[in-house]
Structure formats: structure tokens, C-alpha cells
C-alpha positions in Angstrom: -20.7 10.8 -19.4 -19.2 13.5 -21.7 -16.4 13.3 -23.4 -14.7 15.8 -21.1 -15.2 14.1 -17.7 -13.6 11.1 -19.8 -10.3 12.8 -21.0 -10.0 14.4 -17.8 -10.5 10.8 -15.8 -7.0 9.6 -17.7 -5.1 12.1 -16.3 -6.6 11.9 -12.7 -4.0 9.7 -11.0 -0.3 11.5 -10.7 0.6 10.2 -7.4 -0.3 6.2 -6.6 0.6 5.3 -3.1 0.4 1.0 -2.6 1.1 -0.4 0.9 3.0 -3.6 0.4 3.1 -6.5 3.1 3.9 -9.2 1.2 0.4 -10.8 1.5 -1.1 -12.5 -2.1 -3.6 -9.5 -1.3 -1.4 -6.4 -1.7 0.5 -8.2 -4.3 -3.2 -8.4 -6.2 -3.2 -4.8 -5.1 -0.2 -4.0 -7.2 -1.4 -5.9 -10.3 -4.2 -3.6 -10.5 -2.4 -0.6 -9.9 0.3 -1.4 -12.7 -3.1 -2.1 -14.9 -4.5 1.2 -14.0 -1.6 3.5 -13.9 -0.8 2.0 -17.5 -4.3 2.5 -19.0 -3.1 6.6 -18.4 -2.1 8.9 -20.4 0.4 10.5 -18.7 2.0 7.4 -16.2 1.8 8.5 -12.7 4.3 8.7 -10.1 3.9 5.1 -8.1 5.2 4.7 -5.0 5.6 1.1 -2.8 5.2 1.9 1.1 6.3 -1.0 3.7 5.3 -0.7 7.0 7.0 -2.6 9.8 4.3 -3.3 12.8 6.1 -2.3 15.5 3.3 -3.0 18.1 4.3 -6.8 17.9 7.7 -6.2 18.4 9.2 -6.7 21.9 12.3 -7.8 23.3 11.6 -10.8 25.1 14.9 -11.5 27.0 18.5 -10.8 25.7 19.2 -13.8 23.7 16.1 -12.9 21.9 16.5 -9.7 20.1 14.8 -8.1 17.0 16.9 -6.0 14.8 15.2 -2.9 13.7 17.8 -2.2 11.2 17.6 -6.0 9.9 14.1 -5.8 9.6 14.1 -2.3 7.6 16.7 -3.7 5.0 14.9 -6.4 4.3 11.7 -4.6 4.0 13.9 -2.5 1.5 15.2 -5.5 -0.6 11.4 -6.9 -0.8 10.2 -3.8 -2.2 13.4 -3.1 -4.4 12.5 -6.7 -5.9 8.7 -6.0 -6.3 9.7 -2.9 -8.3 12.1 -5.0 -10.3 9.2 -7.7 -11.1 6.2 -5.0 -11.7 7.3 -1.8 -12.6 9.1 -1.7 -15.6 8.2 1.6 -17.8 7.3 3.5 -14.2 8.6 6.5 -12.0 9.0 4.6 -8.6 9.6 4.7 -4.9 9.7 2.8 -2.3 9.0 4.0 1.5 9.7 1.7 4.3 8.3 3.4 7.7 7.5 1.6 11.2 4.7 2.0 13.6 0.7 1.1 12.9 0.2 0.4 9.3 -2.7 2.2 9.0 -1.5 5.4 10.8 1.5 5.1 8.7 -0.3 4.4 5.4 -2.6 7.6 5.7 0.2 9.8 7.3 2.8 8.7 4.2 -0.7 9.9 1.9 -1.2 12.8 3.1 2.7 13.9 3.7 2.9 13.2 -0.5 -0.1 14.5 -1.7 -0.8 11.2 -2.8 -4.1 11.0 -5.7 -4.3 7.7 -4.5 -4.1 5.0 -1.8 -4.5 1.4 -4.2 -4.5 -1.5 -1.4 -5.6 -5.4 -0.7 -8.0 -6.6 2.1 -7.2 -9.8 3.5 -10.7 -10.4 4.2 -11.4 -11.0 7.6 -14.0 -12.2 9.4 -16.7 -10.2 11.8 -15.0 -11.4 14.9 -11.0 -10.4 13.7 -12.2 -6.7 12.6 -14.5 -6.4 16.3 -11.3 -7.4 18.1 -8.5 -6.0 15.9 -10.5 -3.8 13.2 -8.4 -3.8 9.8 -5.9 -2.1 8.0 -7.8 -1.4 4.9 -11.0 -0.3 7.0 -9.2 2.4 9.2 -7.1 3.7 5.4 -11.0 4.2 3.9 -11.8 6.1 7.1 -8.8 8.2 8.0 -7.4 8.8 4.3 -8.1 12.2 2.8 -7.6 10.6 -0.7 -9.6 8.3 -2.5 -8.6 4.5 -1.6 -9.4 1.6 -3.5 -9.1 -1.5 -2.0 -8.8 -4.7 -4.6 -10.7 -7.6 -2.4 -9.0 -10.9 -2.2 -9.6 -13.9 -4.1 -11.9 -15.2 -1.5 -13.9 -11.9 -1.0 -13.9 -11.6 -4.7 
């Protein structure tokens, strides 16, 4: 590899989109983003997207309600305090969006012009990704960036 190719690789990354769910997987996910971004030259925009599932949310009678707007917040406030804990030295925003993650993950990507897409896989077995396919899986596909998925501990 020349020398070239290697000065240009640390200034690849300007734009790092991370999907956060709060999972020990994404939060790998973010470790090794923080790592990479700060192995750059120049630190890259990051930003920290949320994305409520909204397929699983239903009202099932009127005593049992699911605030949308309580949901958001705190969606918000988890990613404010990931930014807080990770991100010190780092240009950073967080995105909180609702529908299918993976629609939302790769629509957010391309609506940014995103360099990246840095995610965790929870690992799931043959039958879960036949029945339900994954998050990660349908990102690779559907993204028009690069993604790198950081496997959990189990995978690993």
C-alpha cells in the first residue's frame, strides 16, 4: 500500500452516522467509532441516530396509552447522555426518528451524506433473521455508504 492511499485513508471519514438502541452491541458500536474517528486526522462530524420502532407500538385500549412525545424525549435524554459519556473532543449530533430502524437508518445516511454507517449486530440466530431478518443485515444491503458492523461479544 503506498504511502498515498495511506494519508488519504485518515481523512476518509467526515461524516460517521451510529444508530443507538441502547443494546451492549451499539454501545460496542460506539467504542469503536470514538476509536476510529480519533485515530483521524481531521475528527469527523459524528452523529448518534435513535430510532423508535413504531411497528410495535399500538394502543391497546384507553387506559393503556403510549406517549409518542414521552418516548421521543427520552430517546433524546439517552443520547444527550451517551454524548456526554463518549464524545468529549467531538462535533456531535443526535437524531431521534420513528418508524423501521433500518428504513430510518439508511434514509438518515443518505439524507446526510453520511461517509459512514458504524453499527452493532446483536447476533441472531438463523431462525430470528428467516422470520424477522435484522437491522444490521437490511443497513449492509440498502445503505449507499460503507457500513461496518462491530459483532457482539458472542459473535466475536
Amino acid at each position: 500500500m503506498s504511502i498515498d492511499v495511506l494519508q488519504e485513508r485518515r481523512y476518509m471519514y467526515k461524516k460517521i452516522l451510529i444508530p443507538y438502541d441502547g443494546s451492549p452491541e451499539s454501545e460496542r458500536a460506539v467504542e469503536h467509532a470514538i476509536r476510529l474517528a480519533g485515530s483521524l486526522d481531521e475528527k469527523p462530524r459524528i452523529t448518534l441516530l435513535n430510532v423508535i420502532d413504531t411497528r410495535f407500538i399500538v394502543q391497546v385500549s384507553e387506559s393503556v396509552y403510549i406517549d409518542m412525545e414521552s418516548l421521543e424525549a427520552y430517546s433524546r435524554s439517552i443520547l444527550e447522555d451517551l454524548k456526554e459519556r463518549f464524545m468529549e473532543g467531538f462535533e456531535i449530533d443526535t437524531v431521534t426518528r420513528n418508524g423501521r430502524p433500518w428504513e430510518e437508518i439508511v434514509e438518515e445516511a443518505k439524507r446526510g451524506g453520511y461517509d459512514i454507517i458504524i453499527m452493532g449486530s446483536h447476533g441472531y440466530g438463523f431462525i430470528d433473521r428467516l422470520l424477522i431478518g435484522t437491522t444490521a443485515e437490511n443497513v449492509v444491503r440498502h445503505a449507499e455508504c460503507p457500513v461496518l458492523i462491530v459483532k457482539s461479544r458472542r459473535e466475536a
